[in-house]
N, C-alpha and C positions, 0 to 999 in steps of 0.2 A: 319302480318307485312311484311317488304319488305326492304332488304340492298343488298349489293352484296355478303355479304357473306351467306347469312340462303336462300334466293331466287332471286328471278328475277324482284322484281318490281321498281330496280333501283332506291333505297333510300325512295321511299314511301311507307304506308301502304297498303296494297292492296284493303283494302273496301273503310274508310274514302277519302284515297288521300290528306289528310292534313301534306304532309311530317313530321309525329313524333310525330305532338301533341294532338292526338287523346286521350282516356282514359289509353290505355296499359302503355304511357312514354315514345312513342319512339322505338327505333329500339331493342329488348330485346326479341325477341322471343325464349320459353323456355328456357328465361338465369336464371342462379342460382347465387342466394347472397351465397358468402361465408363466412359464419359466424363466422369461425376458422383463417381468415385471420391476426388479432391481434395474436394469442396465437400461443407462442415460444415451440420448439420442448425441448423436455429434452438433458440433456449433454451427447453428446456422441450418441445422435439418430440420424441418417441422414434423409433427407426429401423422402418421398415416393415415388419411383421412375416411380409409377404408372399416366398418366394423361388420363383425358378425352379431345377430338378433336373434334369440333362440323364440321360439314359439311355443305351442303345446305340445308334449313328446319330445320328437326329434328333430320336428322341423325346423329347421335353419336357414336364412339367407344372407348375403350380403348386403347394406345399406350404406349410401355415402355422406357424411356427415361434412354439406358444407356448407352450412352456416357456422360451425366451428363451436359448435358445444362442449361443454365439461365434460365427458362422460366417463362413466369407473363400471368396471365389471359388473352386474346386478340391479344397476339403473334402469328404470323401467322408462321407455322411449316410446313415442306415438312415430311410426311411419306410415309414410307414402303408402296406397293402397289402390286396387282397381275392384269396383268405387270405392269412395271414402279412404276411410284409414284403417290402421289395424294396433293394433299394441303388442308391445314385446319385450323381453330382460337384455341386455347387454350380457355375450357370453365372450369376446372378443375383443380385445381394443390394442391400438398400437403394433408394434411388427409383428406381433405373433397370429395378428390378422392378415400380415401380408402375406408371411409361409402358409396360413392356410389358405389362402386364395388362390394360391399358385397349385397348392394339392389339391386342393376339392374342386375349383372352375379354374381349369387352364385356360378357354376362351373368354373370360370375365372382361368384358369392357366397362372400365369406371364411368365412364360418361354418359352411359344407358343405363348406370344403377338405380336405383328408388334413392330417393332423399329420405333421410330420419329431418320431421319437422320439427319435434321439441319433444322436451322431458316431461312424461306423463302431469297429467293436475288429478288434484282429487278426484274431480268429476270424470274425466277420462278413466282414473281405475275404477271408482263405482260401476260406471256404465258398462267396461271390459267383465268387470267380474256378473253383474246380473245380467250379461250376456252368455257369459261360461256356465252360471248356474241353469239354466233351460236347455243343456245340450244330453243329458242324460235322458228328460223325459221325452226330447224332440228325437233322439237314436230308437227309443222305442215306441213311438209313435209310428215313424217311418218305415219299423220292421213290419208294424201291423199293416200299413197301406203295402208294402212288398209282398205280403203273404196272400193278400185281396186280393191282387193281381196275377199270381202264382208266378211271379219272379222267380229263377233258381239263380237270388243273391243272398249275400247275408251281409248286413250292415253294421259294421264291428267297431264305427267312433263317428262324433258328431264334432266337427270345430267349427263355433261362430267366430265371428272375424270382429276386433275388439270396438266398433262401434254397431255393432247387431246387425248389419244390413247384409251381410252375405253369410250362407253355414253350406261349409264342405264336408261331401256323404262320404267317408269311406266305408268300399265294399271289397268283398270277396265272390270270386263265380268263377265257374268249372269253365264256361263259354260266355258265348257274345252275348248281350242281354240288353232290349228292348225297355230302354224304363221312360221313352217320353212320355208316356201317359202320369209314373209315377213322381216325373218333376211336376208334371201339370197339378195333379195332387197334392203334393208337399207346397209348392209355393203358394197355391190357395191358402192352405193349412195355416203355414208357416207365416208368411206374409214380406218372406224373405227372397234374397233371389240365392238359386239353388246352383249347387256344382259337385257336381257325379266326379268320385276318382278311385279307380278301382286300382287296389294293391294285392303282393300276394301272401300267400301264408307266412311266411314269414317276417316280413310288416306287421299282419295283423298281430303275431304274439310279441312281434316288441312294442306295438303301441300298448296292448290288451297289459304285462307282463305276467308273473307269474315265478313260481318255485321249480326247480328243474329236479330231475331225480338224482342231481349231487348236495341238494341240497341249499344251494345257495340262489338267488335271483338269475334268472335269463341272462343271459351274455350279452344279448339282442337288446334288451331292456333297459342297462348298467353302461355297457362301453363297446359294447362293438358297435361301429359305424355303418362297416363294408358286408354283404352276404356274400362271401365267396362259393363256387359249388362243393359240393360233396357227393362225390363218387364209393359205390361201396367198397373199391380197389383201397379204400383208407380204411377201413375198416380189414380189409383180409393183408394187408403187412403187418396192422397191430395184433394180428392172428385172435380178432373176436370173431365174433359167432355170428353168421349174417342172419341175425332174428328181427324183424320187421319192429316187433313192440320191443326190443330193449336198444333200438340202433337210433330211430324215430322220436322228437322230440316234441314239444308241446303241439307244434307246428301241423305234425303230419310228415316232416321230413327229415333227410337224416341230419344230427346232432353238426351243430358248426363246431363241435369240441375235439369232433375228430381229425381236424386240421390242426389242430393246436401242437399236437406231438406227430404228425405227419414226416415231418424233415430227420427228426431225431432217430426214428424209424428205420427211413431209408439211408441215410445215413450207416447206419447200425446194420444193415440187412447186407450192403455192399460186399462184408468179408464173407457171405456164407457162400456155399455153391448153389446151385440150380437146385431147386426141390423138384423139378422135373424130371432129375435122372435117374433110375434105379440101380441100384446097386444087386452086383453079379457074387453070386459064393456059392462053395461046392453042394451050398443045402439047399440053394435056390434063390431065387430073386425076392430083392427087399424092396418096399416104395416108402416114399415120406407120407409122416400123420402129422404133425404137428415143429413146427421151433419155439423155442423159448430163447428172446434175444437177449434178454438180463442177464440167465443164466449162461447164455451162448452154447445149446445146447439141441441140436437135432434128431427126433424121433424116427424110425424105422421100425417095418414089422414086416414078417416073410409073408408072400404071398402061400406058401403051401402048406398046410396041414401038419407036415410029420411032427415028429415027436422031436422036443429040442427045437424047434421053430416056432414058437407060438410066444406072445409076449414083447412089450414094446421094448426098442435098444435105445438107447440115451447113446448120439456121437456126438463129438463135437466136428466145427467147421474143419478143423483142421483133419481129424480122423477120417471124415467123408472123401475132403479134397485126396488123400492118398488113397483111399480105397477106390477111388473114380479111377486114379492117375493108374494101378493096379490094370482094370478094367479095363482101359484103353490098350493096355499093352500085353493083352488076351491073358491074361494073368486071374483066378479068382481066388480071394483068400478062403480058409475053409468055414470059417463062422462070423460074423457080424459081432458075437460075443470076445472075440482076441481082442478088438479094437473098443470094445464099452468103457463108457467112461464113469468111474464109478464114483454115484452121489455121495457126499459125507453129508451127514443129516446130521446139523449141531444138537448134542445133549442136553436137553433143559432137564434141569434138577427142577423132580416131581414136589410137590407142596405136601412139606412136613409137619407135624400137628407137634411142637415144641415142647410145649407147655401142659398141652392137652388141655385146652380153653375148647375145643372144638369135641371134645368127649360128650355124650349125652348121656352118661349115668357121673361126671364130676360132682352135682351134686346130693348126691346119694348119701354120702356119707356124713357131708352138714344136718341132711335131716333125720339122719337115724340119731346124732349127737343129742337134736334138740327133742325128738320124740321122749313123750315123758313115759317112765317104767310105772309099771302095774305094780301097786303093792302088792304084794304075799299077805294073808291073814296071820293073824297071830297064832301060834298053838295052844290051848286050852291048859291051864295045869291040872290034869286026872284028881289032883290030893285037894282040889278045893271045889270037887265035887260035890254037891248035897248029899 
């Protein structure tokens, strides 16, 4: 997504470019419904003095609010900063800032928080926003000094800090990377003081966002918080194809989407048998190709050649689990085909031409109606010949 306050793409989405009304809703990146908003504190409680501050992107911190300000979700706040101050929106306020402080910093001591000092002035968001407006041309300014120096970084967002005095580099790099020389440059440049924070690829695509190949905005970008790992072992129980370019997401790595149905999965996969085991029959040995857990249905094919062994078997769990049970008890049935499970493949009624609207000589006969006939000559009367 893209506003002035989370990024830089000046009120549009960053992939779509449909200013807002794309799938996400709008401008809401990682915003949080407060659900506690209705429900009144007990008598004699005061409201938690604790708030979350959202920043550009994702960045988040906690703030302590004690001089004891009004503040409502969206307020736009000057805090405490090292140097100076910073500015930020109210994404948090009252208990639903406490449950998240307890999720997001268990170790959070209030007493060493940053103070929020007061509710933005004009001049404060003027000076925030023509500070945010030079962060585009200063990210590419800075890639050219990186490239002078043959850095192997790439420098993928610029944040000045809302009174101009400090802009934080985020980069990306394979390895360790040597850029004193390029703070000495950039602060010349810049005239700022500078601070290096190298994140990884997948950071970068949720600051960066982007359209994913389902179609809709980044996970990373919208609402996922947390990067959990991704293993390709989630990809081979949802029995896809371990293809680098269709597993791999904007990132370079594989899809956080593949955790999403992960559990449903294994879950589901519980009642099958081992696809490690082959099956024994008098035609020869069978091995697993494939399951289909929807259908609940497991593939086998003969290892040998002959005639009448070739071609995939559709079992089910339970057909396998008895042909094993067979097998253990030096038992082999004569074919894989006794125990097939046979598909019904429902009838769709083919598309019938009713009316015959779909005929391409239907109007044929309108224009022979209205083709006009050829008179015939008159015949001459012989008797009134000269």
């Amino acid at each position: 997504m893209g506003c002035s306050s989370c990024s830089t793409g000046g009120g549009t989405p960053r992939g779509c470019k449909n200013n807002g009304t794309c799938s996400s809703g709008g401008c809401d990146k990682l915003g949080v419904f407060d659900w506690l908003a209705n429900m009144q504190l007990p008598s004699g409680k005061s409201q938690f003095d604790i708030l979350e501050i959202r920043f550009k992107n994702s960045r988040k911190a906690f703030y302590r609010n004690i001089k004891g300000l009004s503040l409502n979700v969206g307020d736009v706040v000057v805090v405490e900063s090292s140097p100076g101050y910073d500015v930020g929106v109210v994404s948090i306020v009252g208990e639903l800032a406490r449950i998240q402080v307890q999720k997001k910093a268990a170790n959070f001591k209030p007493h060493e928080a940053r103070q929020i000092l007061r509710i933005a002035t004009q001049e404060d968001v003027d000076k925030w926003v023509a500070a945010r407006g030079k962060e585009y041309e200063t990210m590419h300014q800075s890639r050219e000094m990186a490239i002078r120096l043959n850095l192997e970084m790439k420098i993928s967002d610029v944040e000045f800090q809302g009174d101009g005095s400090k802009a934080t580099f985020y980069y990306t790099a394979d390895g360790r990377v040597d850029f004193r020389q390029l703070i000495k440059d950039m602060a010349d440049t810049f005239r700022v003081r500078i601070e290096m924070r190298q994140i990884g690829a997948r950071q970068e695509s949720s600051r960066l966002g982007g359209i994913g190949s389902c179609g809709r905005e980044l996970c990373c970008s919208t609402w996922l918080t947390d990067f959990r790992s991704v293993s390709t072992s989630a990809a081979r129980y949802q029995q896809l194809s371990l293809n680098p370019q269709k597993l791999a997401g904007q990132c370079g790595k594989l899809k956080c989407c593949l955790n999403f149905e992960l559990d449903m999965y294994l879950e589901a996969v519980k009642g099958f048998p081992s696809t490690n085991i082959k099956l024994y029959t008098k035609k020869g040995s069978a091995f697993h190709i494939k399951t289909d857990v929807f259908k609940r249905l497991m593939w086998y094919i003969y290892e040998s050649d002959e005639p009448g062994a070739s071609g995939m078997i559709a079992l089910t769990p339970e057909r396998v689990a008895e042909v094993i049970k067979m097998n253990k008890a030096k038992e082999n049935p004569i074919d894989l085909k006794d125990f097939k499970e046979e598909i019904v493949v429902p009838k769709v009624d083919d598309y019938t031409n009713v009316v015959g609207q779909d005929d391409l000589s239907r109007f044929d006969d309108v224009f022979k109606k209205k083709r006009k006939k050829k008179k015939k000559p008159r015949p001459q009367n012989q008797n009134n010949k000269p």
